[in-house]
N, C-alpha and C positions, 0 to 999 in steps of 0.2 A: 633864477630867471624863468625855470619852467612852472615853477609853482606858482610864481606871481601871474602868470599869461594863462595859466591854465584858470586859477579863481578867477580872474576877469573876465574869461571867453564865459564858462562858468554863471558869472552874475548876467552875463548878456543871455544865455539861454533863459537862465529864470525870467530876466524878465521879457522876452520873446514869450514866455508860456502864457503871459497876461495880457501882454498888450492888445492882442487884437478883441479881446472880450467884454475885459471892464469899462468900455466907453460904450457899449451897448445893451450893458443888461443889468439889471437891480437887485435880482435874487441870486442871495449867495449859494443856495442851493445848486440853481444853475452854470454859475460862475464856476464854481469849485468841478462839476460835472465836465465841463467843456474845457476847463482847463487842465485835467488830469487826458480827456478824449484827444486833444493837442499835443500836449507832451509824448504820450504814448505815439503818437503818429510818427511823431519824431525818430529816426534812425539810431540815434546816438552815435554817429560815426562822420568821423570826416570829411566830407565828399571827395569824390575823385575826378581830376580830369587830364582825360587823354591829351597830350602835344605831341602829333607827329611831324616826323622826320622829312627828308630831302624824298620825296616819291610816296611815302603816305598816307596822301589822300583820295580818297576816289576822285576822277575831274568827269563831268557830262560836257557833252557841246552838241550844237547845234547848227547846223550849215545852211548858207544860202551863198553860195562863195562864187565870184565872178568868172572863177575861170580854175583847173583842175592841171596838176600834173602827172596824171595817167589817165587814159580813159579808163580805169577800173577804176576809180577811182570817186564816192556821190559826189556831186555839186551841193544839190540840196537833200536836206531831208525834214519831215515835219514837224520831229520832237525833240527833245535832246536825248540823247544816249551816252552810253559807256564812252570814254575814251581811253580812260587809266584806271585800272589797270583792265585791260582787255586783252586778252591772250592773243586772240584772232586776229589781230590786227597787227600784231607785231610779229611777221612772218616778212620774209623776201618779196619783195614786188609792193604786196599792200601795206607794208615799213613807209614808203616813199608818202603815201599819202595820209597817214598818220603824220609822220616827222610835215607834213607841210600845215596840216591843220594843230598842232599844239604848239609850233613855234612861235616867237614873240616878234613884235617888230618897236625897235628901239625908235622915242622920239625927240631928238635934239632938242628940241622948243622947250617940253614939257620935263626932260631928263626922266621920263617912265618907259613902260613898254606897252603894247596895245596887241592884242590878240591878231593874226592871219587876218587878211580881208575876207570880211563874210563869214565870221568864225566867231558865234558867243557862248562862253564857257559857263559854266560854275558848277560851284562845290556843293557836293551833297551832302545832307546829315548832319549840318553842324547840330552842336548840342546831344545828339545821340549817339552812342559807340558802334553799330554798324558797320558807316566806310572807315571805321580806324580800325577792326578788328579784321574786316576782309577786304582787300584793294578790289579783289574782286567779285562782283557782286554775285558769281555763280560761286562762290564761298572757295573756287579751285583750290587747292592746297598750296601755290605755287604764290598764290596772294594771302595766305593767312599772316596779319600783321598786330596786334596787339589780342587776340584772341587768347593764348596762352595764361599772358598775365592775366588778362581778367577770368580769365576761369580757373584759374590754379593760385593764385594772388589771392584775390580779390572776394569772389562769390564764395568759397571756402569759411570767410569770415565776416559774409553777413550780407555783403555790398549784394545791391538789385540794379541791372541795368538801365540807364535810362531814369534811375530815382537818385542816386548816391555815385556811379561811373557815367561819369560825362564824355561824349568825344568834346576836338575841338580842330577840326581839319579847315586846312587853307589850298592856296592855290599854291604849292610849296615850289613852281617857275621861279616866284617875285622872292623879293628879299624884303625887308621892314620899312624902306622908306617907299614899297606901295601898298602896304599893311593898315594903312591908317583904317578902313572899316574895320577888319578881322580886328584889330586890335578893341575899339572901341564895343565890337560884341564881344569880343574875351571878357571883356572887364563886365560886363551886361551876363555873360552864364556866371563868370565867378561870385558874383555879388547876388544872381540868383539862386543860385549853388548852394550858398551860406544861409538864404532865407528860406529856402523850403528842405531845409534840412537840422533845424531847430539851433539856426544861428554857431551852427561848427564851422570851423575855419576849414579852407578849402589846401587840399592836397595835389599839387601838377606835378606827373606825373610824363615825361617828355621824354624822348626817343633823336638822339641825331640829331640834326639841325634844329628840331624842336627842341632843343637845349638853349642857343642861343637867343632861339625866336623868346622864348619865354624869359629869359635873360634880360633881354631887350625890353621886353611887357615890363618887370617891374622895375626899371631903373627908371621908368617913364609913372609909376606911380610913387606917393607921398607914401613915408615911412608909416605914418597912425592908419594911412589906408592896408598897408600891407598887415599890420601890426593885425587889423582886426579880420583881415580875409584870407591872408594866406597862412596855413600852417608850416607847409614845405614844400621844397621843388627835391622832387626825385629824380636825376639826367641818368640816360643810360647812352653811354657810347658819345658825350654831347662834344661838339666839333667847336671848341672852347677859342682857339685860335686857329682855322683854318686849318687846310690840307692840301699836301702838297699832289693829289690826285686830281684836285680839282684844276690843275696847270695840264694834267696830264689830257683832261676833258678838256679842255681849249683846245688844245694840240691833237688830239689822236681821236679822242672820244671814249667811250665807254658800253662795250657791248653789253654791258648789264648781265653778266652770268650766261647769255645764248649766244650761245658760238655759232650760232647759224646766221648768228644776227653781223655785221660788220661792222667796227667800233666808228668806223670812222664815216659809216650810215647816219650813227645813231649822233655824232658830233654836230651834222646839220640840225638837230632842236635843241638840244643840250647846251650848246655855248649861247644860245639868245636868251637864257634865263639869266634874271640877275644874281638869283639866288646861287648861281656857278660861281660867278664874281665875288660876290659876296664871302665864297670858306676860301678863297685864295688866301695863301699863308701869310699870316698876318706878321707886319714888322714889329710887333710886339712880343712873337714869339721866336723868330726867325732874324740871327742878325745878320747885317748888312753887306757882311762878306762871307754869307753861307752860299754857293753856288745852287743852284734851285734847277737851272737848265743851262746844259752845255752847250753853244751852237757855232758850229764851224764856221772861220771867218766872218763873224756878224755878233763875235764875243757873248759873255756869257751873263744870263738872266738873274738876279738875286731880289730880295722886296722891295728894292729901289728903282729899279727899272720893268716895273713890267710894260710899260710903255715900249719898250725896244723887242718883246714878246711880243708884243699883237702887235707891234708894224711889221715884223717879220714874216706875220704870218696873214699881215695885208686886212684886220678884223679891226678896224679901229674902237667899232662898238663894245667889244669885248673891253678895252680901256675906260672908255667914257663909262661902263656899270662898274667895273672898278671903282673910278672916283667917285662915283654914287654912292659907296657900300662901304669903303676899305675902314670908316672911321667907327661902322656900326660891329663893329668886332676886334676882339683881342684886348681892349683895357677899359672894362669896366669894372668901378667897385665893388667889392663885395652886396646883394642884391639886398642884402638886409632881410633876409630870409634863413631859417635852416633850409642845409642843404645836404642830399645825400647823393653823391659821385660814386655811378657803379661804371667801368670800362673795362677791356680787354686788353691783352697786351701779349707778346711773344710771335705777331703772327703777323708773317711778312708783309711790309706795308712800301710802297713805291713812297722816296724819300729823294729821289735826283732823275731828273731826264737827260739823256745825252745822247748827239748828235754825232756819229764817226763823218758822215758826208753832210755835206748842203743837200744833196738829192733825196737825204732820207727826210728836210723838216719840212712839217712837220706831223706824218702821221706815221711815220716810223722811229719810235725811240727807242733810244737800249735804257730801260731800268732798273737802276740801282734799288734795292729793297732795304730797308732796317726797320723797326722794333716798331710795331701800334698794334690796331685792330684788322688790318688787311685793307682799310677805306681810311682811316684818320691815322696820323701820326702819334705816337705814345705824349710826344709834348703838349701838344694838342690834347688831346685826353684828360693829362694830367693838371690843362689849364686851371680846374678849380681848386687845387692848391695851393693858388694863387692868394686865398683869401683864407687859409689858413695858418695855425701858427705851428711852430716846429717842425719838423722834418719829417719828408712824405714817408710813410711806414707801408709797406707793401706784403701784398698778403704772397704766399709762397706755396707751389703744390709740394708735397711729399707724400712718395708713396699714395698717389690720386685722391689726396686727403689736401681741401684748401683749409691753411690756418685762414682764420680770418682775424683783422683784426683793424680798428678804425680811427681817426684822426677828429681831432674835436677842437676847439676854441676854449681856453686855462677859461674857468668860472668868473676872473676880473674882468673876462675881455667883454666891450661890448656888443660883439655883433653875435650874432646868434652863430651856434657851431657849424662845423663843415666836418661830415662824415665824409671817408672814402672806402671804396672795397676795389682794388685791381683784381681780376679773374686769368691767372696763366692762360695762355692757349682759346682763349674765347673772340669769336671772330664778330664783327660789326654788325651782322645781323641775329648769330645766335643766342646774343645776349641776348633776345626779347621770350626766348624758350626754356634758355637755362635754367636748367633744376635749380641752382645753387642761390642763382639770382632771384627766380622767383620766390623761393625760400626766404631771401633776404626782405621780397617787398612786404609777401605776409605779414613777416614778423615783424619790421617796422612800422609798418601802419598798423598792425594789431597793439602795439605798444602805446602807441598815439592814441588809440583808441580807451587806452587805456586809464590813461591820467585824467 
């Protein structure tokens, strides 16, 4: 299969090194000249493009807003500026008027969300790696997000920022059914990706949520369109079926790693994104009679009822983006892509909420923990062995030595293979540093590069 895909991609290059010339020039001389000056231009590599995760992306906004919940608080200002990742602002007091300018406001009519009144957002740097490598734009170390892999990955083995590594950042609030532009520029870099890059098929390369987002992307394109654009999707940590932390953010919130910060602050922006709704545990992974949340007299939460979770907790909206999202996850076919699944696992992951009083729901739960990445559930995780054949094979530490060792699709089969690598002890966001892991990207994509 790979050598047949490889001579085609192959015969599409050669003829990309002509096309643009011989309908304009006579002398073979010159022909032969500009088409050797062509070729050479050309990388011979891959391209790459960044998909991030659940937070990212950098977001700017811009305010003219009617009315303020602090007086510290602007109303207006002239340009857009940082809002994520901005250190300064997410402090005690000036938390308040942050959480009131990035929140979404849900609308019944339309079933979408709409920015704060007086609040226009958007996303920086599509197409270049920048806001994917630094959430923040004063580079702090506290936002370095895909920086690692491409400079330990990637530039090692040829790749140029910005020629061959692509960002592809969104407003990662929303979930896919308000995706519809990002989507339709995704398809608009990937496609330009392949063309100024001497017709190589394109490598995504996705982090977390951008697992599924890009999941989504090609279940919505034609197989001959994938066949000629994409080469692979790389997932790292990707949220395959949902997690059960994401009930935990309806409920409590999430102080994001700052303890200064109150989870249950940080719950008032947090639960108006869909994209919260959207990795709630999918009944695809999760059966019907797994308890998910325990609640005193007011019985208990499973995939079937989360409707009786958000009346409880009085959030209707939090339901209605549910039924927006619940069908965009957990059972999709195989993507008709190779696929290479790297995730973590050993490190305690909240997998049940529970309720001893009514007075504690719901921002005080006792949490039950079992086996993921510390953010995703292991099953979740391990969602992409869904679409492979035989028995998941897991790599094992001994003696701080990982065997590694990978899962593939028998040679009859027709869908392109599904590699995986489980990493012991590696937590949800360190997989994007991990020595072992970036070792692994190198070396795959140097391989690719290869054939």
């Amino acid at each position: 299969m790979h050598t047949n895909r490889s001579n085609i991609q192959g015969l599409e290059r050669m003829k990309a090194c002509f096309v643009p010339v011989t309908s304009y020039y006579q002398s073979p001389f010159l022909i032969t000249f500009i088409v050797i000056l062509y070729c050479a231009l050309s990388s011979g590599l891959h391209p790459i493009i960044l998909v991030p995760g659940d937070g990212g992306s950098q977001i700017d906004a811009k305010l003219d807003k009617p009315s303020v919940v602090h007086y510290i608080c602007n109303k207006k200002t002239d340009d857009f500026f940082n809002i994520w990742l901005n250190l300064e602002l997410l402090v005690p007091v000036v938390i308040d008027c942050w959480i009131d300018n990035v929140r979404l406001v849900y609308n019944y009519t339309s079933r979408t969300t709409e920015n704060s009144p007086g609040v226009q957002i958007r996303v920086p740097g599509f197409g270049n790696t920048t806001t994917v490598e630094y959430l923040d734009p004063s580079k702090a170390s506290p936002g370095i997000y895909f920086k690692s892999i491409v400079e330990q990955s990637l530039i090692p083995i040829g790749y140029s920022r910005n020629e061959d590594i692509r960002g592809a950042p969104y407003d990662f609030r929303k979930a896919p059914n308000e995706m519809a532009d990002w989507m339709s520029d995704f398809r608009k870099l990937v496609e330009h990706s392949y063309d100024t890059n001497g017709n190589y098929s394109v490598v995504l390369l996705a982090h977390s949520m951008g697992s599924p987002m890009s999941l989504y992307f090609l279940t919505q394109m034609t197989q001959s369109w994938k066949n000629k654009y994409i080469r692979a999707l790389i997932t790292l940590a990707g949220v395959w079926g949902g997690s059960i932390k994401a009930l935990k953010v309806f409920a409590a919130g999430d102080d994001l790693g700052a303890y200064m910060l109150p989870a249950h602050t940080m719950r008032g922006q947090q639960r108006t994104s869909p994209s919260t709704a959207w990795l709630l545990p999918s009944k695809y992974f999760w059966d019907s009679n797994e308890v998910l949340v325990e609640l005193p007299d007011l019985g208990n939460v499973t995939v079937n009822n989360f409707k009786d979770f958000f009346d409880a907790m009085d959030y209707p909206v939090g339901y209605e983006m549910t039924k927006d999202t619940e069908h965009l996850l957990g059972n999709f076919p195989h993507p008709g892509v190779e696929i290479h699944c790297l995730y973590g696992s050993g490190v305690s992951t909240v997998e049940k909420l529970s309720y001893k009083k009514k007075s504690d729901f719901p921002l005080k739960p006792q949490l039950t923990n079992g086996n993921g990445d510390g953010t995703v559930n292991i099953r979740s995780l391990r969602g992409c062995l869904r679409w492979g054949d035989g028995d998941p094979r897991l790599l094992k530490r001994r003696k701080n030595t990982l065997k590694t060792q990978t899962m593939r699709h028998s040679k009859e089969h027709k869908k392109p293979p599904v590699y995986h690598a489980e990493f012991p002890g590696l937590d949800h966001m360190a997989i994007l540093k991990d020595a072992q892991v970036i070792n692994y990207i190198r070396s795959t994509v140097g391989n690719m590069n290869q054939e």
